[in-house]
C-alpha positions in Angstrom: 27.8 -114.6 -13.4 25.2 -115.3 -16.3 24.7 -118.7 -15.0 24.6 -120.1 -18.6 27.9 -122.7 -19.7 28.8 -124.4 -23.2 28.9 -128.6 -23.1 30.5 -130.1 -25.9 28.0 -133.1 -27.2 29.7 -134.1 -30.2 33.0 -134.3 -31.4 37.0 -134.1 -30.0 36.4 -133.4 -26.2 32.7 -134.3 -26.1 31.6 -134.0 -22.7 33.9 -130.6 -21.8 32.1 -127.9 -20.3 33.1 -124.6 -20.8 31.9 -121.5 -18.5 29.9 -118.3 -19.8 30.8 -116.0 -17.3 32.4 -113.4 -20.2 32.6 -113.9 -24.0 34.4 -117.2 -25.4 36.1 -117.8 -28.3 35.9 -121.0 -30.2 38.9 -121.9 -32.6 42.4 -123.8 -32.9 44.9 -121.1 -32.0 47.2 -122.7 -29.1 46.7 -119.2 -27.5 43.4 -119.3 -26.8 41.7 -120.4 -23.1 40.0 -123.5 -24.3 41.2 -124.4 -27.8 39.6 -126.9 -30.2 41.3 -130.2 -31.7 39.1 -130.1 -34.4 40.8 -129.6 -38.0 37.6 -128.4 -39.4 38.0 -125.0 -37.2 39.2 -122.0 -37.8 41.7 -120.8 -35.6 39.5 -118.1 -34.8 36.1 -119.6 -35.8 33.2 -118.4 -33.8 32.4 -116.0 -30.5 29.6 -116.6 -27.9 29.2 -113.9 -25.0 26.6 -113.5 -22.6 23.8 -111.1 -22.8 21.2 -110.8 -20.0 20.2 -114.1 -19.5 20.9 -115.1 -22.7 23.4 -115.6 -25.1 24.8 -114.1 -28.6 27.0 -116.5 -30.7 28.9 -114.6 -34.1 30.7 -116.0 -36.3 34.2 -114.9 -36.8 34.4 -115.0 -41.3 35.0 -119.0 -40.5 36.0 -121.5 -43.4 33.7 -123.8 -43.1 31.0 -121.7 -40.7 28.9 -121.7 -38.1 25.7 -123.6 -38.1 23.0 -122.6 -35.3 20.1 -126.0 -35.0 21.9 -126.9 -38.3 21.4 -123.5 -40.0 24.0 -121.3 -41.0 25.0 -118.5 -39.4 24.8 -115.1 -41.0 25.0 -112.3 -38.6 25.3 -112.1 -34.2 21.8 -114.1 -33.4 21.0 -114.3 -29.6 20.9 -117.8 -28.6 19.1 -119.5 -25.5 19.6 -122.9 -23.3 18.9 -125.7 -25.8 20.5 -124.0 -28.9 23.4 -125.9 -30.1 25.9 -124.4 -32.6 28.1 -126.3 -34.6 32.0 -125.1 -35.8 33.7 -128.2 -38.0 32.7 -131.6 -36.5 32.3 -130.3 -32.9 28.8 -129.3 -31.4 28.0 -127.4 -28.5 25.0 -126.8 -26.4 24.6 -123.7 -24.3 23.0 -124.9 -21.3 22.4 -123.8 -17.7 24.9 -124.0 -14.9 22.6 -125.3 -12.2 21.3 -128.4 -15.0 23.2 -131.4 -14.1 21.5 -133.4 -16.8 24.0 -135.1 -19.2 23.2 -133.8 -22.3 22.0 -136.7 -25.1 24.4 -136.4 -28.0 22.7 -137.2 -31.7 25.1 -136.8 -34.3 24.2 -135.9 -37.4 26.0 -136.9 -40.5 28.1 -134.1 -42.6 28.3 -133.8 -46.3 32.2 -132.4 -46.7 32.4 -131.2 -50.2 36.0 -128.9 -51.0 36.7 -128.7 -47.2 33.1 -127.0 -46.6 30.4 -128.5 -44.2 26.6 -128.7 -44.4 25.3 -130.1 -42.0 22.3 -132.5 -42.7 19.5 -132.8 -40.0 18.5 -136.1 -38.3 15.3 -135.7 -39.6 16.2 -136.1 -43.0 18.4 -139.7 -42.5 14.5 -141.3 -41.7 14.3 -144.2 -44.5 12.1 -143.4 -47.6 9.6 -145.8 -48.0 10.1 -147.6 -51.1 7.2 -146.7 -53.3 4.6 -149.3 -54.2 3.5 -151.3 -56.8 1.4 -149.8 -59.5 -1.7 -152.0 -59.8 -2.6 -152.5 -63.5 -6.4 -153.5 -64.2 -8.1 -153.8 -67.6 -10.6 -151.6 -69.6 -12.3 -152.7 -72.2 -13.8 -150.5 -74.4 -17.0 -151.7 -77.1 -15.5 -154.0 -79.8 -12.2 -153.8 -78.6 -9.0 -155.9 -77.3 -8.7 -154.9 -73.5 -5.9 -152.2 -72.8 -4.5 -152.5 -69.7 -4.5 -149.0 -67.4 -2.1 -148.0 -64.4 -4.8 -147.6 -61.6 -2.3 -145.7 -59.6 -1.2 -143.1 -61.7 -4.3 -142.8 -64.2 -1.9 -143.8 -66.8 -2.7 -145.9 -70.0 0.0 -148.0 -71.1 -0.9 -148.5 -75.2 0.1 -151.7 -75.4 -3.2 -154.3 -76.5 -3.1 -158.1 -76.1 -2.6 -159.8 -79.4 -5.0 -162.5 -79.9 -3.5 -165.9 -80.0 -3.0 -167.3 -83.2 -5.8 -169.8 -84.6 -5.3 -173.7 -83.5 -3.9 -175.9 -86.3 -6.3 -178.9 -86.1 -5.2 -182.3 -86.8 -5.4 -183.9 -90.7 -5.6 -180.0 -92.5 -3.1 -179.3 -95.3 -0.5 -176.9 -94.9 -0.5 -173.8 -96.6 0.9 -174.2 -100.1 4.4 -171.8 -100.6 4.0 -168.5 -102.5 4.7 -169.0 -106.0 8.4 -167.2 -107.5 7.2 -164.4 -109.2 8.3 -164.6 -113.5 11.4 -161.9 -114.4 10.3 -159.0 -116.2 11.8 -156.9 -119.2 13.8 -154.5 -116.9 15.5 -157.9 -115.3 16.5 -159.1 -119.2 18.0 -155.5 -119.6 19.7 -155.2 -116.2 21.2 -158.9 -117.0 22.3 -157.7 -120.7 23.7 -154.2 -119.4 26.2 -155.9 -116.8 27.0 -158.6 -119.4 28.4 -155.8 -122.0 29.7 -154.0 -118.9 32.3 -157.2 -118.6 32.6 -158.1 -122.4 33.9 -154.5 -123.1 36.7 -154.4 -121.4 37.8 -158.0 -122.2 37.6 -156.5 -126.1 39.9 -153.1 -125.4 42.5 -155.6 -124.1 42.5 -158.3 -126.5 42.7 -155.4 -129.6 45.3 -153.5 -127.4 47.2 -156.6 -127.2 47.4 -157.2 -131.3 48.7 -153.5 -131.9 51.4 -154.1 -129.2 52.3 -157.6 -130.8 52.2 -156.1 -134.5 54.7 -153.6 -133.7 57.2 -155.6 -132.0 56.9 -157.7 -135.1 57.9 -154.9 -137.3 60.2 -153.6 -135.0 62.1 -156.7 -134.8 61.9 -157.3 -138.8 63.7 -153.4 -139.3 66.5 -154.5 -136.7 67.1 -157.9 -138.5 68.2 -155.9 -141.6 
C-alpha cells in the first residue's frame, strides 16, 4: 500500500479516483483497468507507479504527450502529492489516500495545433494591461518653432508647428496675378517644326495622287485606240 491515488480534476470522468497500490497505465485501449474517454490519448499514453512514498510517471512515446505542472515530459521523473500530469484534455492529481479534500479543478486552456497539445499555464491568460498614453510636451530650442517630444519614450517626433499665415486686414489690395511669361525663339521653332511635320505629308499625297491620275489618263487614251 503506498497510500498515494490519482483524482481526475479535469476532463471526461473528472472527479474518478484511481488507486496507486501498483503501476497504472493511462490510455484508450478497452483492455486496460481504467481506460480514458479522451480522444486526445493514446491508447497507451502514459505510466505512473509507485516508488517509496512517492511516485514516477513515464511517458509511454504518446502522440500528443505528457505534460507534468504543464511541462513536457521527457524521461521517468518522480512525482509527489500535488503534481498533476496531463495526457490529452484530461488532468490528474496524485494525491494522498487519507486527504479527503475535493481537489479544486482550474482548467487551463489548450492550443491544439495538427492534433498536438501545449498546454498554456493559467498564469499566462492574466489580462495585459493596455499600455498608456505617451505624453507629448514641447521643447523649444533658442530661435526656434517648438518641436514637440514623446516624454515617455525620449523620442522626438520632427514635425514643427507652421506659423499661421498673416491676417488679411480689411481695405488692402489683393495681390496682383503673375504676369504670362513672352514665348521665346525655341517656342517659334518648336511651333514651325510640327507645322512642316503636318504639311509634308499632306504634299507626298497630293503629288502621289497626280502621277496615279496621269497614268490612268494615258492608260485609258492607249485602250480607246
Amino acid at each position: 500500500m503506498s497510500g498515494l491515488l490519482l483524482e481526475i480534476v479535469e476532463g471526461p470522468g473528472a472527479g474518478e479516483r484511481l488507486a496507486l497500490d501498483d503501476a497504472v497505465e493511462l490510455g484508450r485501449d478497452p483492455g486496460l483497468p481504467h481506460p480514458l474517454e479522451d480522444v486526445k490519448v493514446s491508447r497507451h499514453h502514459a505510466r505512473i507507479r509507485p516508488v517509496g512514498g512517492a511516485a514516477e510517471v513515464e511517458d509511454l512515446g504518446s502522440t500528443n504527450g505528457t505534460f507534468l505542472n504543464d511541462q513536457p515530459l521527457q524521461i521517468p521523473t518522480s512525482i509527489g502529492p500535488g503534481d498533476r500530469i496531463r495526457v490529452g484534455l484530461t488532468v490528474l492529481e496524485l494525491r494522498r489516500a487519507d486527504d479527503r479534500s475535493p481537489a479544486v479543478a482550474v482548467p487551463d486552456l489548450t492550443q491544439i495545433d495538427d492534433d498536438v497539445l501545449a498546454p498554456v499555464p493559467s498564469r499566462e491568460l492574466a489580462q495585459v494591461p493596455e499600455p498608456a498614453e505617451p505624453q507629448l510636451g514641447a521643447v523649444r530650442a533658442a530661435g526656434s518653432e517648438p518641436r514637440y517630444v514623446n516624454t515617455a519614450v525620449g523620442r522626438r517626433i520632427d514635425q514643427q508647428l507652421a506659423p499661421p499665415p498673416p491676417p488679411v486686414r480689411p481695405g488692402s489690395p489683393a495681390p496682383a496675378p503673375a504676369a504670362p511669361e513672352a514665348p521665346t525663339d525655341e517656342d517659334y521653332a518648336a511651333v514651325q517644326r510640327l507645322a512642316d511635320d503636318r504639311v509634308k505629308p499632306r504634299t507626298n499625297v497630293a503629288a502621289f495622287a497626280l502621277i496615279a491620275i496621269a497614268a490612268l489618263v494615258v492608260i485609258i487614251y492607249f485602250g480607246v485606240r
